[in-house]
Every structure is written in C-alpha cells, then in structure tokens.
C-alpha positions as CSV (number, residue, x, y, z in Angstrom):
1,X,5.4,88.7,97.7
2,X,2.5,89.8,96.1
3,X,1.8,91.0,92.7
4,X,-0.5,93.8,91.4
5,X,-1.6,94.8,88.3
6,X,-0.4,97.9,88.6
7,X,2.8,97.0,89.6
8,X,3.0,95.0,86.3
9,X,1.7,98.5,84.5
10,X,4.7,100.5,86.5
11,X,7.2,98.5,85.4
12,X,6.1,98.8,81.4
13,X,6.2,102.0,82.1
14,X,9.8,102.0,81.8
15,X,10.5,100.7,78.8
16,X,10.9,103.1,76.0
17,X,9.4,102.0,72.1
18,X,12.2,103.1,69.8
19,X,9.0,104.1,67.4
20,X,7.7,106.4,69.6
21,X,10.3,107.5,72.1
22,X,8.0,107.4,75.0
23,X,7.1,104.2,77.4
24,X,4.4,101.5,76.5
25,X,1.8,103.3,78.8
26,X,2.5,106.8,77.0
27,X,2.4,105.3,73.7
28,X,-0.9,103.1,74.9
29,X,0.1,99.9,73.8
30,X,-1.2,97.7,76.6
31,X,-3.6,96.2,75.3
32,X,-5.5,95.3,78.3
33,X,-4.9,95.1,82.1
34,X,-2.5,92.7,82.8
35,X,-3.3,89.6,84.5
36,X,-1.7,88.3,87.2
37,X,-2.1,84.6,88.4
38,X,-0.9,83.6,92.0
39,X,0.9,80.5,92.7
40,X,-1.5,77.3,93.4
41,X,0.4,75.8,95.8
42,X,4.2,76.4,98.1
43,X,7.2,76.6,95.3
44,X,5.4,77.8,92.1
45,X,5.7,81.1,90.9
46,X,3.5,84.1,90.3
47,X,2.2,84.0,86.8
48,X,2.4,87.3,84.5
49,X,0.4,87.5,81.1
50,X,0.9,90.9,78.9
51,X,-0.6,92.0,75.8
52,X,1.2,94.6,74.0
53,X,-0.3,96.3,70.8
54,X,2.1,96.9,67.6
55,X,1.1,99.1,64.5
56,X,2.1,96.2,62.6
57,X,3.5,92.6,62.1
58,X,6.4,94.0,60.3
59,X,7.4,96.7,63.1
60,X,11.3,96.6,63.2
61,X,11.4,97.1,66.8
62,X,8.6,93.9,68.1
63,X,11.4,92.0,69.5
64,X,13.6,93.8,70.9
65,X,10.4,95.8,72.8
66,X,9.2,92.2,73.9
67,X,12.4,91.6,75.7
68,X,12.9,94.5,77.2
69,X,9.4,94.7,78.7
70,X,10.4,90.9,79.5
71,X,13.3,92.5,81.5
72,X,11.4,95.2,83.2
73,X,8.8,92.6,84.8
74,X,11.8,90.4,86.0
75,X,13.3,93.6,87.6
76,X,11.1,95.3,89.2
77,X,8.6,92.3,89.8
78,X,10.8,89.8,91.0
79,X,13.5,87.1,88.5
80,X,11.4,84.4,89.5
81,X,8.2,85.4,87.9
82,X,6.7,83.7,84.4
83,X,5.9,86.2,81.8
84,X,4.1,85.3,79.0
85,X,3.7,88.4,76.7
86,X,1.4,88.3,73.3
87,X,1.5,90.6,70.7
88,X,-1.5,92.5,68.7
89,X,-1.8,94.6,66.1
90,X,-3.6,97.9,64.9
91,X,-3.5,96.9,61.3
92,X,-3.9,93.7,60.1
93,X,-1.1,91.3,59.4
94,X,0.9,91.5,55.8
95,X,-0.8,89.0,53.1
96,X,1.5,85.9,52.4
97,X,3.7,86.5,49.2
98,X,1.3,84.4,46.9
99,X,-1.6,86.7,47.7
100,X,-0.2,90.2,47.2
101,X,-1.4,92.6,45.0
102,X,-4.2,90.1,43.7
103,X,-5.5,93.8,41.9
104,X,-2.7,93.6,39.6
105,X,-2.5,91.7,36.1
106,X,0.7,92.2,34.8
107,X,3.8,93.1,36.1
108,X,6.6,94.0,34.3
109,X,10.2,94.3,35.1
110,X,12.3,97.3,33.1
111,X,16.0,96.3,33.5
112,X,19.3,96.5,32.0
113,X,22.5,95.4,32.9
114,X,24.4,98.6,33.1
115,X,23.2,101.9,34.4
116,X,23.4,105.2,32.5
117,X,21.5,103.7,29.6
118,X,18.5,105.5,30.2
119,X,16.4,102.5,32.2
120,X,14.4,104.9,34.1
121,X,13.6,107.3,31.1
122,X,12.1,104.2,29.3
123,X,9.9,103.0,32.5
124,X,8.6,106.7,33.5
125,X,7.6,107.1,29.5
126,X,6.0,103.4,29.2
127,X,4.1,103.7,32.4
128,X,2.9,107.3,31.1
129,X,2.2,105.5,27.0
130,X,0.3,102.8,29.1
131,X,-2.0,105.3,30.7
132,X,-2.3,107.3,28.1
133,X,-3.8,104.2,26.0
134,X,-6.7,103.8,28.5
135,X,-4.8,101.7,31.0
136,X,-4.5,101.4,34.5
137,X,-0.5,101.9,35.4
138,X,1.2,101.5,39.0
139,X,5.0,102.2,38.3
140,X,7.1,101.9,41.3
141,X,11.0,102.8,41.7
142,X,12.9,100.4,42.9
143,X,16.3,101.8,43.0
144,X,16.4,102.1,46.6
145,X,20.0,104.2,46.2
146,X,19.5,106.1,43.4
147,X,15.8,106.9,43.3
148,X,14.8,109.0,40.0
149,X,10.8,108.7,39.5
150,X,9.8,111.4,42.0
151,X,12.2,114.2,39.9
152,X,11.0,113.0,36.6
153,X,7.2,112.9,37.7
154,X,8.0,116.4,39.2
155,X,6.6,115.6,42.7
156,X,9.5,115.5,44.5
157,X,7.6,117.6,47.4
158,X,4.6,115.0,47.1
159,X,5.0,113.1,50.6
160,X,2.3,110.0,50.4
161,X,0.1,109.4,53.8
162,X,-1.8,106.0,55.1
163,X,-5.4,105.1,53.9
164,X,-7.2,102.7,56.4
165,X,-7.8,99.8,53.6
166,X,-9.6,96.3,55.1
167,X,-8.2,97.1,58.7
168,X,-4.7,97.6,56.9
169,X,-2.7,101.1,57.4
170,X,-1.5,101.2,53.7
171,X,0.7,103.9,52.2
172,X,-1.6,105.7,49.4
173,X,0.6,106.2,45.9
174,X,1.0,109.6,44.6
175,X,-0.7,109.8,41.3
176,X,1.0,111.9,38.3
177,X,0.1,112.1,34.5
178,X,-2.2,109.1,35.2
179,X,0.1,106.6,36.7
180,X,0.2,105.6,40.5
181,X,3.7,106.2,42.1
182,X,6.3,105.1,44.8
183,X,9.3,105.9,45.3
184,X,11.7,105.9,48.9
185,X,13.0,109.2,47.3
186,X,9.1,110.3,48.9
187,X,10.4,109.5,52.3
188,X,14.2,110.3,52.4
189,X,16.5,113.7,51.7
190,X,17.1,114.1,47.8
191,X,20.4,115.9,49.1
192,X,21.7,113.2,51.4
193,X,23.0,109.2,50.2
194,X,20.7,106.3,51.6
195,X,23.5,104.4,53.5
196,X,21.6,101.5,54.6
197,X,22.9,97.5,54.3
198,X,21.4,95.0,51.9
199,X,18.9,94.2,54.9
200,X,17.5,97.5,55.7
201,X,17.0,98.3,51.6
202,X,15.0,95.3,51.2
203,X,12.5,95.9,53.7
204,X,11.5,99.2,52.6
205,X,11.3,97.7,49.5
206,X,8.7,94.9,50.7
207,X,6.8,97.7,52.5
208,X,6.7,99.7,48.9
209,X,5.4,96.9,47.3
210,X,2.9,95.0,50.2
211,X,2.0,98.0,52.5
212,X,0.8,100.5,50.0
213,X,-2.6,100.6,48.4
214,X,-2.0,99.7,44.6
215,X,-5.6,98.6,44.2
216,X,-6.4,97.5,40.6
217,X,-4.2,97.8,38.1
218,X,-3.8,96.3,34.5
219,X,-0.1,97.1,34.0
220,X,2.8,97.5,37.3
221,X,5.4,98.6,35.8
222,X,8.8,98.0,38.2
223,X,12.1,100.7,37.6
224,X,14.5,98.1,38.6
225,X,18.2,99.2,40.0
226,X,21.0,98.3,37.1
227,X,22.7,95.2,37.2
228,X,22.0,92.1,39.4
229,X,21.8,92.4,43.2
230,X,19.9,91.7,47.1
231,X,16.8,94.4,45.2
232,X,15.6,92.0,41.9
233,X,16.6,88.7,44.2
234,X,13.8,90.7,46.7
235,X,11.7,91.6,44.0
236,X,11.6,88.0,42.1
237,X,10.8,86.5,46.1
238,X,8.0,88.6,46.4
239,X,6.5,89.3,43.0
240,X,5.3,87.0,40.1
241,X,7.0,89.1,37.2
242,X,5.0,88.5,34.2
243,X,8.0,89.5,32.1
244,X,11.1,91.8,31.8
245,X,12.1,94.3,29.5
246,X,15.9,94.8,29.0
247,X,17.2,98.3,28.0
248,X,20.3,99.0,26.7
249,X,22.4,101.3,24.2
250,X,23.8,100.0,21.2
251,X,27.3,100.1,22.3
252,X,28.9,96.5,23.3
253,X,30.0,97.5,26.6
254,X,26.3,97.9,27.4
255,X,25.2,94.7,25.5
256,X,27.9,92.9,27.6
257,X,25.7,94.2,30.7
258,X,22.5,93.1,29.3
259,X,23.6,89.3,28.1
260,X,23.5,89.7,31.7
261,X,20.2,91.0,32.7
262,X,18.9,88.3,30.1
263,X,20.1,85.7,31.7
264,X,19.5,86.5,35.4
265,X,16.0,86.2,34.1
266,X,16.4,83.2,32.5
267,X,17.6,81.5,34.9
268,X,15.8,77.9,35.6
269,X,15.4,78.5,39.2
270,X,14.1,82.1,37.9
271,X,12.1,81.7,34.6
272,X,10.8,84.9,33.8
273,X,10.0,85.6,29.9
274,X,12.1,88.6,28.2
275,X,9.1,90.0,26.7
276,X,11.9,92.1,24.0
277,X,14.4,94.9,24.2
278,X,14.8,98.6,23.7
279,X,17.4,99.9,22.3
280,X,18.3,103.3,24.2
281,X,20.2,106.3,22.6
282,X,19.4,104.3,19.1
283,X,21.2,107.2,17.0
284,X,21.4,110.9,17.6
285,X,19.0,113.7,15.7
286,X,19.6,117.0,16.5
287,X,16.8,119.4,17.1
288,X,17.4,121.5,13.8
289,X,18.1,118.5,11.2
290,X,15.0,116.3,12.4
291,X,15.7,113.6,9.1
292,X,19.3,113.3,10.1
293,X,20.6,110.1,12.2
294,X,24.0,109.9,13.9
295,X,24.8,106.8,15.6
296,X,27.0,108.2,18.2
297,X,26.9,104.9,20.3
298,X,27.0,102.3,17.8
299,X,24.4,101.1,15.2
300,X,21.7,98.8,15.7
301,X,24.0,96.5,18.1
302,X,20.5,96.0,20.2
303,X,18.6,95.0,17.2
304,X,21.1,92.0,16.6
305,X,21.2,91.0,20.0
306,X,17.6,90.6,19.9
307,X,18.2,89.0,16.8
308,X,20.7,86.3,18.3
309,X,18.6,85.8,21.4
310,X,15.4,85.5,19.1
311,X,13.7,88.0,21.4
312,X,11.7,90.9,20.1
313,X,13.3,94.3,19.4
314,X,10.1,96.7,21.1
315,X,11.3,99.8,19.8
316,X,14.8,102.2,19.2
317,X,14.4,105.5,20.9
318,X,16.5,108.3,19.6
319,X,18.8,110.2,21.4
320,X,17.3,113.6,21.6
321,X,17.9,117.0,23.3
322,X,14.0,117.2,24.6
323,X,14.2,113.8,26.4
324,X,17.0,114.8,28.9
325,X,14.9,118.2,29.4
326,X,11.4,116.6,29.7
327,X,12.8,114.3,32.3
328,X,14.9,117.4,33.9
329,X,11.5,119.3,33.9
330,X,9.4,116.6,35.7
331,X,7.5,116.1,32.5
332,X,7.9,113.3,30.4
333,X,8.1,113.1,26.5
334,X,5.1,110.4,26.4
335,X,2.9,113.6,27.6
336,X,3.6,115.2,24.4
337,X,2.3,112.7,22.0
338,X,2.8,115.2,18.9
339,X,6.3,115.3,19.1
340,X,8.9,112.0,17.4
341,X,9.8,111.0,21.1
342,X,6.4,111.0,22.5
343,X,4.9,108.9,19.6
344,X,7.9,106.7,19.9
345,X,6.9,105.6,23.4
346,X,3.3,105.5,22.5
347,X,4.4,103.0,19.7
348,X,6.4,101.2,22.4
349,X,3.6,100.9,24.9
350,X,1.4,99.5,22.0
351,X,4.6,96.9,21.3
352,X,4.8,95.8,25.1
353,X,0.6,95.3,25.2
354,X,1.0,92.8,22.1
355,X,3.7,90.7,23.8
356,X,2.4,90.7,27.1
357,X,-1.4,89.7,25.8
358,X,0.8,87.1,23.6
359,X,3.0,85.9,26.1
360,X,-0.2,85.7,28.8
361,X,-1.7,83.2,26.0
362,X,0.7,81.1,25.5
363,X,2.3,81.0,28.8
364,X,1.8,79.7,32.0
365,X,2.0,82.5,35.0
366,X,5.3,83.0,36.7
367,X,6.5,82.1,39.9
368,X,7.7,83.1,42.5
369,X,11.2,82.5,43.2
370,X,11.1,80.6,46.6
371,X,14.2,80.9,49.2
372,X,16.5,78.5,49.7
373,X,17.0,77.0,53.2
C-alpha cells in the first residue's frame, strides 16, 4: 500500500463540520497539504499528519470533527495508519479568565433574590444614569431564559455582527441611549423559550462576556437572572465583580429572597462587597396626586434590612405608571431626567459612584471564584 496526499484530502472530504454543513475541503479548513510519511523499515506503519483550521478554540464541534476525520483516514486509508491531526485557528485563542476585559474598571452585579421586583428596570435605568453622568457603561443581560434589555432598549431588531479585534473575531455590542449592550435575546426568537441545559446557557454566556468587544469601560453593569443558580456561579468564575447591588420590594416575601442574594455574595469562598440596596416599588404615587404616597407593598421593609445588615440603602424608587410604559416603549425613565423617576435614578447612579469609589479605596479587588476539582 501506498499513500497519497490526495488520498488523505479524499477521505476529509467526507466528513461533514456540523458548523457549516459541508465537508472540510468545501468549508477549507485544511490547513495545509497533508503529509504523509512512509514506513522506515518492514512492520511500521504509514505516518499521516493533518492540520485542520477552526474559527475558534471554543468551537462546540472541535472534537467531535477531529474524530470523525480520525475515522475517515482509518477508513478509507487503511486501520493501521498513525494520524496525528493538529488544530489551528482563524481567531486567536480566548484570554485566560484573569485577563478578560482588562478595559473594564468596575463591574457591578444587580441582583435580587426573587424576580418580579423590578431587577432589570433598575439595571437598564443605572446603566442609562451612568452614562448620562459622563461615563462609560457596558450593561449586559444575563438572564439567558428570560432576556429583557433588548425590549427595554427598543432594539429588539438590532442583530450585532463580528469586528476583527487583535486577530480576534469578537461580537460588536449594540449601543443605545449611550450604553453598550448584549443580550442572547439579539440572537434567539423573542416568541420561542430557550430550552437549553445548565451547559449550553453557560457557554453563551462566556462567549457574551469574553468574545464580544467591550473595549473600555468605567462602569459594566451585569442584569443578573433572579435567585441563585449555574448563571452567577458562571459569572463569579469568570468575572472579578467589584460589587453587587441587591433589589428588592419592601414586602417580606421579597426580603426573604434577598437575605438570600446577600449572602450568596457573602459567601467566604465568594466575597463580593454589597455595595447597598434598592428598594423597588417603594410606595405608590399616582400620576394625578404626585405628593401622595401609598405603600401598596409594605413600608420601608428594605430600608431596615439595610439597616440590620449595616449596608447602604442607594435609593427607593416609586412605583409609577410611566416606568412600566417607558420600559414597555423601549425608552427608559433615566432618559427623561425632568421627570421624579428619571431624577431618582440619576440620584441613584450618583449613590452607586460614591460607594464604588469608596469601596475601591478601602478594598482590596475581588476575586475570582476558582472551581473546585
């Protein structure tokens, strides 16, 4: 028997990359001719070495396409045959954890403990206060099942594309009232459920927060899922969180929740500061008796948890008719900076600077949460 390069390029030529749905050859990731080493002497085998390009070090499909390329050589090249097959790649490889984003100077987490208490409402209005105070503001959703930023930002048609960035393909954020923005809801149906496992959620995750171009940013402002789950374990594995910020109404069912949230993040193997609270839905003013307050959920039950937990209270946001509408509408209340909401968040984006400058001086950086093995 003798072997061919171009026998070795026929048999690749029938394996089929699930990211392209055509064969290695039509997709034009051989690398290079393949080189083929006769045996030395009677006994030893013929000597195969491949090297197949990838887009990237992360691509889902790498080893399943190495074996069946693997397989194909054995086939149609004979069982006994060594293959040795590299891998390259068209972008660069993902930075280690500890060097993402190095851009970026604070990160904050907005959490709470229990959804429905307005978490997302708080994060799209800080990130829009933050910008609108001179600053440089990256928010990205991280509700992975229930995305809400691209509705409330009103570019729910936006779809983001790759920028070529230091031999990296990286996904470019869409940018909206002055705040960089990702979101899956840019890539998936807003009219069909993500079922994906824990596993699957996760990685698009990672490739939100390392495979897009963020650049520089003073403030990166996270939307976090409620509760505790697989997406903030991802999130504290890969990020340094400089601190959290727990949202909740005043009601005790929701304080219950965000005990919770407080202490996932102060945790010891966790350790992230609670840079304050915010109570949500604080009272309710209707839109014709502006002085009046109702307390519909409860009064100040945030402010004395903060209190009992000696954390800051950041600010109490009414429960208005025109933040449910500016959200509906894809515009924010922190646009509209004459009205009691919009100064509200202003006030609160002015509260989170102070902490986070504080908490920056008198604290060492966070780290990241390693894995256990």
């Amino acid at each position: 028997m003798v072997l061919y390069p171009k026998m070795i390029i026929d048999a690749l030529a029938t394996v089929t990359y699930a990211g392209t749905k055509k064969s290695l050859i039509d997709s034009e990731m051989l690398a290079d001719t393949p080189a083929v080493s006769a045996p030395q002497t009677d006994g030893e085998p013929w000597q195969v070495k491949v090297v197949l390009l990838f887009p990237r070090d992360t691509d889902p499909f790498l080893k399943s396409t190495v074996k069946a390329a693997e397989a194909a050589i054995h086939y149609h090249c004979g069982k006994d045959v060594v293959v040795n097959i590299e891998t390259e790649f068209k972008s660069k490889p993902r930075p280690e954890v500890e060097k993402l984003l190095p851009g970026v100077k604070n990160i904050i987490a907005v959490s709470s403990g229990k959804g429905g208490v307005g978490k997302s409402t708080v994060a799209a209005n800080l990130a829009i206060a933050l910008a609108r105070l001179g600053y440089s503001v990256g928010l990205l959703d991280t509700d992975i099942f229930g995305p809400s930023v691209p509705k409330m930002f009103n570019v729910e048609d936006a779809r983001p594309y790759a920028v070529k960035v230091d031999g990296r393909d990286l996904i470019e954020p869409i940018e909206q009232y002055g705040v960089k923005l990702l979101s899956i809801g840019f890539f998936v149906s807003p009219t069909t459920a993500t079922l994906w496992r824990g596993g699957m959620a996760t990685s698009a995750l990672k490739q939100l927060i390392a495979d897009a171009d963020w650049g520089e940013l003073d403030y990166f402002i996270l939307d976090t899922p409620p509760g505790t789950s697989d997406i903030h374990l991802t999130l504290l594995q890969t990020l340094a969180i400089t601190g959290a910020i727990i949202v909740s109404t005043p009601q005790q069912v929701a304080l219950a929740d965000a005990r919770k949230g407080i202490d996932m993040y102060r945790n010891e193997k966790v350790n992230v500061p609670i840079l304050g609270l915010v109570e949500n839905m604080a009272w309710f003013t209707p839109a014709e008796l502006p002085e009046n307050r109702y307390y519909i959920f409860g009064r100040e039950g945030c402010k004395r948890l903060a209190e009992e937990m000696q954390l800051p209270l950041l600010a109490q946001i009414p429960l208005v008719q025109g933040i449910c509408d500016s959200g509906d509408e894809g515009q924010p209340v922190a646009t509209k900076v004459d009205t009691m909401t919009g100064q509200a968040f202003l006030n609160l984006a002015q509260a989170v600077v102070t902490v986070v400058n504080r908490r920056n001086k008198e604290m060492p950086k966070t780290k990241i949460v390693k894995t256990e093995k």
